[in-house]
mmCIF file of the N, C-alpha and C atoms, coordinates in Angstrom:
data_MODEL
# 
_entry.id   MODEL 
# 
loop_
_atom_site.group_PDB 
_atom_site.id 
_atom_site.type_symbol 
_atom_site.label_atom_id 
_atom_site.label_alt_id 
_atom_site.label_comp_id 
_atom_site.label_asym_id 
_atom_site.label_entity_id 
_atom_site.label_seq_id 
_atom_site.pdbx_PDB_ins_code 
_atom_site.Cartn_x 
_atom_site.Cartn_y 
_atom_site.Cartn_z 
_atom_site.occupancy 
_atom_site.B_iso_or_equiv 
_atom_site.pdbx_formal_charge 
_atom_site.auth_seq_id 
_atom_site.auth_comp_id 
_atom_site.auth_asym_id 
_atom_site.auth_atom_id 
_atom_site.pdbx_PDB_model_num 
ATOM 1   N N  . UNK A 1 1  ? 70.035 -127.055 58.690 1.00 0.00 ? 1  UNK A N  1 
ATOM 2   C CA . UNK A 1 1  ? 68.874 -127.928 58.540 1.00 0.00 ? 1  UNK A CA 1 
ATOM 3   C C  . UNK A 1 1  ? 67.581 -127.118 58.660 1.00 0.00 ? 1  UNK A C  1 
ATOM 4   N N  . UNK A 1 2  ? 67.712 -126.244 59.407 1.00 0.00 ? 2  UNK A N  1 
ATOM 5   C CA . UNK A 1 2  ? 66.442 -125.556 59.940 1.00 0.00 ? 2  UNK A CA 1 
ATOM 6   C C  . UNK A 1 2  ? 66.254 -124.669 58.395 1.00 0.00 ? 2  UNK A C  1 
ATOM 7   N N  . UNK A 1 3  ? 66.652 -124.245 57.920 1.00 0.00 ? 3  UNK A N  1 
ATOM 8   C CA . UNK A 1 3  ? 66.819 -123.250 56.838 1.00 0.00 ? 3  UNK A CA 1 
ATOM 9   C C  . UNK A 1 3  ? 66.366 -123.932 55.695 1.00 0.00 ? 3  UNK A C  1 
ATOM 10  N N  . UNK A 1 4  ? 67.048 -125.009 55.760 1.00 0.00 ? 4  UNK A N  1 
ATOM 11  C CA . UNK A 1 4  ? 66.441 -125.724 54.197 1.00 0.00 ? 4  UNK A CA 1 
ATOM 12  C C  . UNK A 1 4  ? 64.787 -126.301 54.532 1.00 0.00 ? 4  UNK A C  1 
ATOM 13  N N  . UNK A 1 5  ? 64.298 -126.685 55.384 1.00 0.00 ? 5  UNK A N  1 
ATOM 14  C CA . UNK A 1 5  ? 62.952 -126.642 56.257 1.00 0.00 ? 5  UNK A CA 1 
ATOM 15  C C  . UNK A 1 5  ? 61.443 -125.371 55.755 1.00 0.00 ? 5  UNK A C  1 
ATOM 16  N N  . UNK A 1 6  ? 62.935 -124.695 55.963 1.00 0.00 ? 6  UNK A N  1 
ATOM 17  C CA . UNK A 1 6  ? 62.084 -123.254 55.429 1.00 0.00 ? 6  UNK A CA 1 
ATOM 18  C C  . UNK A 1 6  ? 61.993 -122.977 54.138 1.00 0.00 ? 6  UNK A C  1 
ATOM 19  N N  . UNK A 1 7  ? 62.866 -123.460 53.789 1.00 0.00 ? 7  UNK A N  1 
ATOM 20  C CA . UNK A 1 7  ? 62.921 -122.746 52.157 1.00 0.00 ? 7  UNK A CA 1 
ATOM 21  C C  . UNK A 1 7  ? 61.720 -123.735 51.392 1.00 0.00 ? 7  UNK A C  1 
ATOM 22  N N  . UNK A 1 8  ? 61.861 -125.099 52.138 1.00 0.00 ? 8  UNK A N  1 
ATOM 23  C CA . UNK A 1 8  ? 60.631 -125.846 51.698 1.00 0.00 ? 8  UNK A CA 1 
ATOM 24  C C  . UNK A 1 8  ? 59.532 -125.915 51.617 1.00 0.00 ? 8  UNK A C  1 
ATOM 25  N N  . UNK A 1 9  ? 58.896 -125.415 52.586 1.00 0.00 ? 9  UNK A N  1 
ATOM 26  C CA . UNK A 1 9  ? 57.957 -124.754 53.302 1.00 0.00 ? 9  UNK A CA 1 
ATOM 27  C C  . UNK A 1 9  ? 57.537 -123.339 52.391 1.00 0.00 ? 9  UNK A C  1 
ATOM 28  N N  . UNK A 1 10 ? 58.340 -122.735 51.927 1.00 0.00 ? 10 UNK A N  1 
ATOM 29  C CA . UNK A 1 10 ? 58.530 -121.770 51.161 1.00 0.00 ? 10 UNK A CA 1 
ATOM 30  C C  . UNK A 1 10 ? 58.103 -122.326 49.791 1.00 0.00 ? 10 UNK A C  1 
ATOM 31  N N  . UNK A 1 11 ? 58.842 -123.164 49.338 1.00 0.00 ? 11 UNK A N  1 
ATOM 32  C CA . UNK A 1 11 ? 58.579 -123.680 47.407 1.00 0.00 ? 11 UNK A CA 1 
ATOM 33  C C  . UNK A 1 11 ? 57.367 -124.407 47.718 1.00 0.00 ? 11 UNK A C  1 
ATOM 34  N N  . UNK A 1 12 ? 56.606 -124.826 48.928 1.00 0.00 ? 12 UNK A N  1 
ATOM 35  C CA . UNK A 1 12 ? 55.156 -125.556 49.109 1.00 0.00 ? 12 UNK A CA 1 
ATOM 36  C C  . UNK A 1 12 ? 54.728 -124.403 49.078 1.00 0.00 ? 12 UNK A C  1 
ATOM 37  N N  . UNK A 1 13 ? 54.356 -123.334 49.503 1.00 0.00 ? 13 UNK A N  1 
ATOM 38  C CA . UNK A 1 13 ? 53.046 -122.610 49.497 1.00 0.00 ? 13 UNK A CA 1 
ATOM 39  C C  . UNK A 1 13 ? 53.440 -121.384 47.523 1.00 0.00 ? 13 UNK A C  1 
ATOM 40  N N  . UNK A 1 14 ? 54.403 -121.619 47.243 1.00 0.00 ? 14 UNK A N  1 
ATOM 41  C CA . UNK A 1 14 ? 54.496 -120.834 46.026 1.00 0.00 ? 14 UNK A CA 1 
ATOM 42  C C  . UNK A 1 14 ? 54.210 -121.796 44.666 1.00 0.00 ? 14 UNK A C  1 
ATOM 43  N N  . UNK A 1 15 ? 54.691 -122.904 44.755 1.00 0.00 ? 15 UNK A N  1 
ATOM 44  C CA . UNK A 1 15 ? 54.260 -124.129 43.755 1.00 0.00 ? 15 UNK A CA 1 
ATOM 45  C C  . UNK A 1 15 ? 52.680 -123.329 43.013 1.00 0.00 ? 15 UNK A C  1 
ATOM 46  N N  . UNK A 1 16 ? 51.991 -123.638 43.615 1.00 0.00 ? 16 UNK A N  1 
ATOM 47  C CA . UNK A 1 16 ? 50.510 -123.628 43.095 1.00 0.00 ? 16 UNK A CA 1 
ATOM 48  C C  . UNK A 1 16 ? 50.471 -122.242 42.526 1.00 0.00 ? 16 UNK A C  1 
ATOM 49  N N  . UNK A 1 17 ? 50.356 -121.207 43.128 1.00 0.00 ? 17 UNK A N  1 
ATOM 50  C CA . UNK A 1 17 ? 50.122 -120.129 42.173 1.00 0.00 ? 17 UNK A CA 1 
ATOM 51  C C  . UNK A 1 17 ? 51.388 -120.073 40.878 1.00 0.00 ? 17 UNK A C  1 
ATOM 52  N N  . UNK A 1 18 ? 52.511 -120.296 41.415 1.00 0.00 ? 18 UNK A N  1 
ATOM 53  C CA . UNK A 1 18 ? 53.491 -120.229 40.054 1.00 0.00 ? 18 UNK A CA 1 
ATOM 54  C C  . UNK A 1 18 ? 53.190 -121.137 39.294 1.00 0.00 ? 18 UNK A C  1 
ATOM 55  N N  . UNK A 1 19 ? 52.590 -122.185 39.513 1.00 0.00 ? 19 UNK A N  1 
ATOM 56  C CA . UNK A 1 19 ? 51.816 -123.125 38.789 1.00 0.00 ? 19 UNK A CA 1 
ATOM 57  C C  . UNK A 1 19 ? 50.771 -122.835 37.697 1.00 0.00 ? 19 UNK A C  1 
ATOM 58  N N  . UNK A 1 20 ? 49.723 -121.853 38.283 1.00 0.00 ? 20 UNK A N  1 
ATOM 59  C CA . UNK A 1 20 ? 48.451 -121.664 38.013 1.00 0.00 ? 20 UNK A CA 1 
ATOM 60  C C  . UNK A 1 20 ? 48.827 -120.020 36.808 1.00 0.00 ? 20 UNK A C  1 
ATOM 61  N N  . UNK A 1 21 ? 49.698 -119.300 37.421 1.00 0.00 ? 21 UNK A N  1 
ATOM 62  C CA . UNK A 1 21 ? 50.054 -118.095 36.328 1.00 0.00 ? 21 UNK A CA 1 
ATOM 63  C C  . UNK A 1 21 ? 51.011 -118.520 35.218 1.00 0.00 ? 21 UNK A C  1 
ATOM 64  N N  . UNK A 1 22 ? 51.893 -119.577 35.017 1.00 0.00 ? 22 UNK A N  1 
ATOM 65  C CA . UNK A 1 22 ? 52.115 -120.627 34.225 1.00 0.00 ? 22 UNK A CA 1 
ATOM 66  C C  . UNK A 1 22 ? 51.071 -121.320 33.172 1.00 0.00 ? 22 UNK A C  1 
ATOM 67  N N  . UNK A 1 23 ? 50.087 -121.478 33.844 1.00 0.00 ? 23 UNK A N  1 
ATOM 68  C CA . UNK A 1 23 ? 49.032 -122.470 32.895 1.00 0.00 ? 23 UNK A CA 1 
ATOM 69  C C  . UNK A 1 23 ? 48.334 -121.467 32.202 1.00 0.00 ? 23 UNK A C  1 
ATOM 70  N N  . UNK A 1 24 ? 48.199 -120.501 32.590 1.00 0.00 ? 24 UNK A N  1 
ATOM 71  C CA . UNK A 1 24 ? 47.301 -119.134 32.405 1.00 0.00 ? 24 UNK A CA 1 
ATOM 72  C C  . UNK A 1 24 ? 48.084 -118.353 31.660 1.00 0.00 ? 24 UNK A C  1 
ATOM 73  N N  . UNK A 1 25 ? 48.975 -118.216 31.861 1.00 0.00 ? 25 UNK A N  1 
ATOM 74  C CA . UNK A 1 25 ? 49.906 -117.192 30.694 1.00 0.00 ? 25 UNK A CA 1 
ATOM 75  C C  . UNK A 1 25 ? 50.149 -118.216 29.157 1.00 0.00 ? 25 UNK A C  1 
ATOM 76  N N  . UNK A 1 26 ? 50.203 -119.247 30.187 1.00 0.00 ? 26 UNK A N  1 
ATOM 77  C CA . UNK A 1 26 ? 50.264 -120.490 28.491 1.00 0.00 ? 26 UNK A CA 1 
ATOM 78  C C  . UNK A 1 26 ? 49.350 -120.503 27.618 1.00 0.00 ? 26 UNK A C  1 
ATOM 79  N N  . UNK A 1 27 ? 48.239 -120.370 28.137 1.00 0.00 ? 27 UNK A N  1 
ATOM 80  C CA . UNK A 1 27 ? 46.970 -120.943 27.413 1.00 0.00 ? 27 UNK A CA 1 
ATOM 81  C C  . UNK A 1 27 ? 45.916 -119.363 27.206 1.00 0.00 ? 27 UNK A C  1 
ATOM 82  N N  . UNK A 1 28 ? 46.704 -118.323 27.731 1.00 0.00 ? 28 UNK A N  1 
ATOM 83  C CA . UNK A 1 28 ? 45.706 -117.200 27.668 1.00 0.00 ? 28 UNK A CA 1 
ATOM 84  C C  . UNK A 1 28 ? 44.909 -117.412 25.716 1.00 0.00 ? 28 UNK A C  1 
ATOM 85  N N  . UNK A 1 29 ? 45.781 -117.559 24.956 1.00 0.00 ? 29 UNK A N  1 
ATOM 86  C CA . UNK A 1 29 ? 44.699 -117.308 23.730 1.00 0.00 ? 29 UNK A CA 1 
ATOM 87  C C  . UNK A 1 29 ? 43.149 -118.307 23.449 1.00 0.00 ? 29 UNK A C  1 
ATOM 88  N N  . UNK A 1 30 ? 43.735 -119.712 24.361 1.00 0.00 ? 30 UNK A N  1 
ATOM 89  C CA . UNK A 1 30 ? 42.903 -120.535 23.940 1.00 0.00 ? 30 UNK A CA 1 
ATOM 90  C C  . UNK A 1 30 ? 41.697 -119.863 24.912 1.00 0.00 ? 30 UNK A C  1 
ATOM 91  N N  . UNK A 1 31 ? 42.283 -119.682 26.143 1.00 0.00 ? 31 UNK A N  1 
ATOM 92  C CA . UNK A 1 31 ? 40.870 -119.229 27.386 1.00 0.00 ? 31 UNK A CA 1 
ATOM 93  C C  . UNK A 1 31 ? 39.773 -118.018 26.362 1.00 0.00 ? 31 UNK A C  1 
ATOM 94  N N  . UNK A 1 32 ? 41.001 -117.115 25.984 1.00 0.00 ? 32 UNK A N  1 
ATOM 95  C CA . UNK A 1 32 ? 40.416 -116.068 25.452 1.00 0.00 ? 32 UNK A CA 1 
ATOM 96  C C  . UNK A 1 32 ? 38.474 -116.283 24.334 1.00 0.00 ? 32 UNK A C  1 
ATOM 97  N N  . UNK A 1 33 ? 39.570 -117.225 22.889 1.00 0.00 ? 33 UNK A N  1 
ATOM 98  C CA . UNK A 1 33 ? 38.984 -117.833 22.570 1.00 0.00 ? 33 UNK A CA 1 
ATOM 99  C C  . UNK A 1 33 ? 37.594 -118.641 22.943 1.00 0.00 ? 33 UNK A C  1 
ATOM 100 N N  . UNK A 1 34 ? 37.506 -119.160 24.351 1.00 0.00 ? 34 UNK A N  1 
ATOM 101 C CA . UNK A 1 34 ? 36.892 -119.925 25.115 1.00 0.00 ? 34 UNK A CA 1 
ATOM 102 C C  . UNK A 1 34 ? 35.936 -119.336 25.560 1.00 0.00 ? 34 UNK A C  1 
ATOM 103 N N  . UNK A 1 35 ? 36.028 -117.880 25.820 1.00 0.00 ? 35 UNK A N  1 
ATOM 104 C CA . UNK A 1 35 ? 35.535 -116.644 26.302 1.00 0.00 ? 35 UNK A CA 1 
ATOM 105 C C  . UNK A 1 35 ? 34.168 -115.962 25.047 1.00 0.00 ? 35 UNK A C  1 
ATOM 106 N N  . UNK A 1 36 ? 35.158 -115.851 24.220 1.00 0.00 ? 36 UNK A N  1 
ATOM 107 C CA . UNK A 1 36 ? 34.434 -115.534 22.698 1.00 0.00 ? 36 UNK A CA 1 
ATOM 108 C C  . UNK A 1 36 ? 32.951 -116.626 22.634 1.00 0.00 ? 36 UNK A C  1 
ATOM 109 N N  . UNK A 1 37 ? 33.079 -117.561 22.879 1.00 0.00 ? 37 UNK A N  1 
ATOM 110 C CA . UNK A 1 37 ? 31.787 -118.566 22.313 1.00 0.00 ? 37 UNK A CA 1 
ATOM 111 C C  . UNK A 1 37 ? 31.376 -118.847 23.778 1.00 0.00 ? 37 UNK A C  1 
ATOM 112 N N  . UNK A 1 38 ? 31.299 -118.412 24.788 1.00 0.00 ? 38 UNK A N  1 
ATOM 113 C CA . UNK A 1 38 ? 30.857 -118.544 25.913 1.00 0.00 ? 38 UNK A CA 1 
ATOM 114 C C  . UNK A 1 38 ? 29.667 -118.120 25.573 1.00 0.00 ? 38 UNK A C  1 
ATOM 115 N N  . UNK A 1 39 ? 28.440 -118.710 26.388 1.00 0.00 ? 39 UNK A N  1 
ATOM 116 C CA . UNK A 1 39 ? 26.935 -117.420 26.188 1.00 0.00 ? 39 UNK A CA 1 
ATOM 117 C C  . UNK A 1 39 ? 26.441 -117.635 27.268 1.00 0.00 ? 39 UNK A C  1 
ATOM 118 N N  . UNK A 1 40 ? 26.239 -118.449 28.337 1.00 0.00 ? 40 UNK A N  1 
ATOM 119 C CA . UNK A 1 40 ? 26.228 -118.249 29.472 1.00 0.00 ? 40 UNK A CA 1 
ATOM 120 C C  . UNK A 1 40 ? 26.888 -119.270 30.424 1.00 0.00 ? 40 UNK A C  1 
ATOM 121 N N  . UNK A 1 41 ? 26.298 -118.779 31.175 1.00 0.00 ? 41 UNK A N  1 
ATOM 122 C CA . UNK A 1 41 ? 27.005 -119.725 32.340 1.00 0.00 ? 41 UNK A CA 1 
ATOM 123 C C  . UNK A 1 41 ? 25.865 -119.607 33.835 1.00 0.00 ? 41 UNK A C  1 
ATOM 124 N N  . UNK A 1 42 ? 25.622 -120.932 34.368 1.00 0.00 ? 42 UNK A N  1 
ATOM 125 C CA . UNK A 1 42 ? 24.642 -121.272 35.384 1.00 0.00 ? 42 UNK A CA 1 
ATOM 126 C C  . UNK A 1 42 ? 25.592 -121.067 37.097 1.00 0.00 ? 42 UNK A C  1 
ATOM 127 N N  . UNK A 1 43 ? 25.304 -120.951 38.033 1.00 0.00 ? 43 UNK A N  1 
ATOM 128 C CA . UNK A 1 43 ? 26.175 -121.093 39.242 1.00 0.00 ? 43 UNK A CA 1 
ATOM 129 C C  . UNK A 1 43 ? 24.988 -121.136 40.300 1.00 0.00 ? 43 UNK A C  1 
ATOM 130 N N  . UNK A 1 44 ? 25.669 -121.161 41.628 1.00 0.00 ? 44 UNK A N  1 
ATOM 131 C CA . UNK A 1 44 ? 24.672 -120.820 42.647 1.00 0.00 ? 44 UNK A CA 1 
ATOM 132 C C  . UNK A 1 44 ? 23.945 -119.722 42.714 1.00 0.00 ? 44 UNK A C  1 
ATOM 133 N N  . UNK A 1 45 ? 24.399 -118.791 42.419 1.00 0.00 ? 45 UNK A N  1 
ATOM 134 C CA . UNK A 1 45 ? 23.573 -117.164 42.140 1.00 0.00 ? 45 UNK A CA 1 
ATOM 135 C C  . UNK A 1 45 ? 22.718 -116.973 41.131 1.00 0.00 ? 45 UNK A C  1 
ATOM 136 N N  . UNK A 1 46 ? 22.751 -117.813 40.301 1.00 0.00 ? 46 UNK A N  1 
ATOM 137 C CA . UNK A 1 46 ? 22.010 -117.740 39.049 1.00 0.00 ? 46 UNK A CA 1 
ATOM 138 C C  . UNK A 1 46 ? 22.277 -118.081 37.577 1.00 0.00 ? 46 UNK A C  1 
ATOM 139 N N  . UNK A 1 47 ? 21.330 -117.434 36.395 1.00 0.00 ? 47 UNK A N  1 
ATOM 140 C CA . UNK A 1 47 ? 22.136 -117.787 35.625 1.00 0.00 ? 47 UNK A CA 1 
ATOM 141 C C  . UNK A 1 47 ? 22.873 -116.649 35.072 1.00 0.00 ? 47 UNK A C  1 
ATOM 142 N N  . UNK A 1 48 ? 23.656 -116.471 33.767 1.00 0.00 ? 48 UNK A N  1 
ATOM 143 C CA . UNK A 1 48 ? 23.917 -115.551 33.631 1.00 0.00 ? 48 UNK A CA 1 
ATOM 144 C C  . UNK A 1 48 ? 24.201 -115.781 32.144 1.00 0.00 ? 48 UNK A C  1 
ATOM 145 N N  . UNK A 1 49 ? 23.644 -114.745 31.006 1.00 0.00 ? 49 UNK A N  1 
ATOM 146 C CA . UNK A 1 49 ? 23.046 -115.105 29.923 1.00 0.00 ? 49 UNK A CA 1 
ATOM 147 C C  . UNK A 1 49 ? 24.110 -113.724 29.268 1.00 0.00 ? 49 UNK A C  1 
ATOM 148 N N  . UNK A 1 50 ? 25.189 -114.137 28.389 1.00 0.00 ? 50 UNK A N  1 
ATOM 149 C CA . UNK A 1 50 ? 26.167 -113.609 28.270 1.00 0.00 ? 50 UNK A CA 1 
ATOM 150 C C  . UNK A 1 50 ? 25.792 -112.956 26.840 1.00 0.00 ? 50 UNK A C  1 
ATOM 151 N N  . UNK A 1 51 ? 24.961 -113.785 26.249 1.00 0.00 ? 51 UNK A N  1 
ATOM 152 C CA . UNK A 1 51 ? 24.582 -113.180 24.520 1.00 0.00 ? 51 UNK A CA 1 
ATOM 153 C C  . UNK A 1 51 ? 23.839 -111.767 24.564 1.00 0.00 ? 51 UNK A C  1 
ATOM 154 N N  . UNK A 1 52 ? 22.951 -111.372 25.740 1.00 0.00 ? 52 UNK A N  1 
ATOM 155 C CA . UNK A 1 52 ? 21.749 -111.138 25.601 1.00 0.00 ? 52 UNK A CA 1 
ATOM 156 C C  . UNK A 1 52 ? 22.507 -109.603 26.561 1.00 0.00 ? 52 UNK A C  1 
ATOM 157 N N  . UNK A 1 53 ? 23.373 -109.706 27.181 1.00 0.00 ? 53 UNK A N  1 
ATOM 158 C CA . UNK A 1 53 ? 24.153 -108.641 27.412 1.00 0.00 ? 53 UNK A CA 1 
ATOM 159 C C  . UNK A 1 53 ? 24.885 -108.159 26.015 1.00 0.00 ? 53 UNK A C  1 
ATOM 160 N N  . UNK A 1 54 ? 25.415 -108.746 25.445 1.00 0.00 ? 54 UNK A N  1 
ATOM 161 C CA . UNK A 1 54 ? 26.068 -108.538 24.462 1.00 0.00 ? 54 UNK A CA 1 
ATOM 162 C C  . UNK A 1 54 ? 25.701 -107.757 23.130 1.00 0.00 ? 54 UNK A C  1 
ATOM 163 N N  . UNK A 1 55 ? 23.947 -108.607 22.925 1.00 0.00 ? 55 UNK A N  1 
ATOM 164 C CA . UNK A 1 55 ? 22.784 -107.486 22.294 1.00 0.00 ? 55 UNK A CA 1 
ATOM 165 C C  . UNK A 1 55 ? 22.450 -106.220 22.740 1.00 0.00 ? 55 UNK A C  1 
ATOM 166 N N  . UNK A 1 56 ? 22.403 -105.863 24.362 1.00 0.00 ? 56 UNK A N  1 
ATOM 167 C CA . UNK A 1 56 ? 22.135 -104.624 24.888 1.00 0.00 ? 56 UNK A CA 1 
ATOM 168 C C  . UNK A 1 56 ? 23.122 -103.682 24.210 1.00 0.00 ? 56 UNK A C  1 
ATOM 169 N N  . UNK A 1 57 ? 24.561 -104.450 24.504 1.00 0.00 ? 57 UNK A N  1 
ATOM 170 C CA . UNK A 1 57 ? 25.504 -103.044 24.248 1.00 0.00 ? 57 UNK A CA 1 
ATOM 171 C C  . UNK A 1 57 ? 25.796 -102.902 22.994 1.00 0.00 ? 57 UNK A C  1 
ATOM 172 N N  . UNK A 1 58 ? 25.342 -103.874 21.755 1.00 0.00 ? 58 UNK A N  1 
ATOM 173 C CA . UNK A 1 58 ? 25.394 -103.684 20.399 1.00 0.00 ? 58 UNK A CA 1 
ATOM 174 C C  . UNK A 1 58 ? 24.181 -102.615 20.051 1.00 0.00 ? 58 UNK A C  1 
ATOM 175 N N  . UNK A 1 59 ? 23.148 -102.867 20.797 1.00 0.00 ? 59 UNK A N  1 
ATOM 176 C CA . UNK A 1 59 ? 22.203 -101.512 20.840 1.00 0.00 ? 59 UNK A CA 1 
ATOM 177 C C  . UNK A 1 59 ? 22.340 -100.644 21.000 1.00 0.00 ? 59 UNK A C  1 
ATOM 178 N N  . UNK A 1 60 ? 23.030 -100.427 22.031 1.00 0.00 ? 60 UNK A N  1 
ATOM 179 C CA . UNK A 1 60 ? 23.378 -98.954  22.905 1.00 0.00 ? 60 UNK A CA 1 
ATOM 180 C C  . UNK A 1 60 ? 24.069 -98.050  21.599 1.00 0.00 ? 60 UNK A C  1 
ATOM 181 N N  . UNK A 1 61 ? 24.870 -98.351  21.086 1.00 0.00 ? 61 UNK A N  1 
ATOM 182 C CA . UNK A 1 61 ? 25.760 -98.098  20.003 1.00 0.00 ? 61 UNK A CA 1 
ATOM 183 C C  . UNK A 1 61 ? 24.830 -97.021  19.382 1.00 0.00 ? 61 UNK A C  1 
# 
């Protein structure tokens, strides 16, 4: 009894990430994709202006 307790305890804390590298290995082309037409993105730190990096290093070239 004690053992199967554990093993449960065990498939609860692994669920979610085997979960989450599951959804992520599934869907990597669409994220990818998702990535491509991204241009920025706002958060607590700021914003962050993804095109305008993207012009720098097409310059740099």
């Amino acid at each position: 009894m004690n053992v199967a307790k554990l093993v449960l305890e065990y498939a609860k804390v692994f669920v979610w990430p085997a979960f989450f590298t599951w959804f992520a290995w599934r869907f990597r082309t669409n994220f990818a994709n998702l990535l491509d037409r991204l241009k920025s993105a706002e958060t607590f730190a700021g914003i962050f202006n993804f095109e305008d990096q993207a012009s720098r290093l097409d310059q740099q070239r």
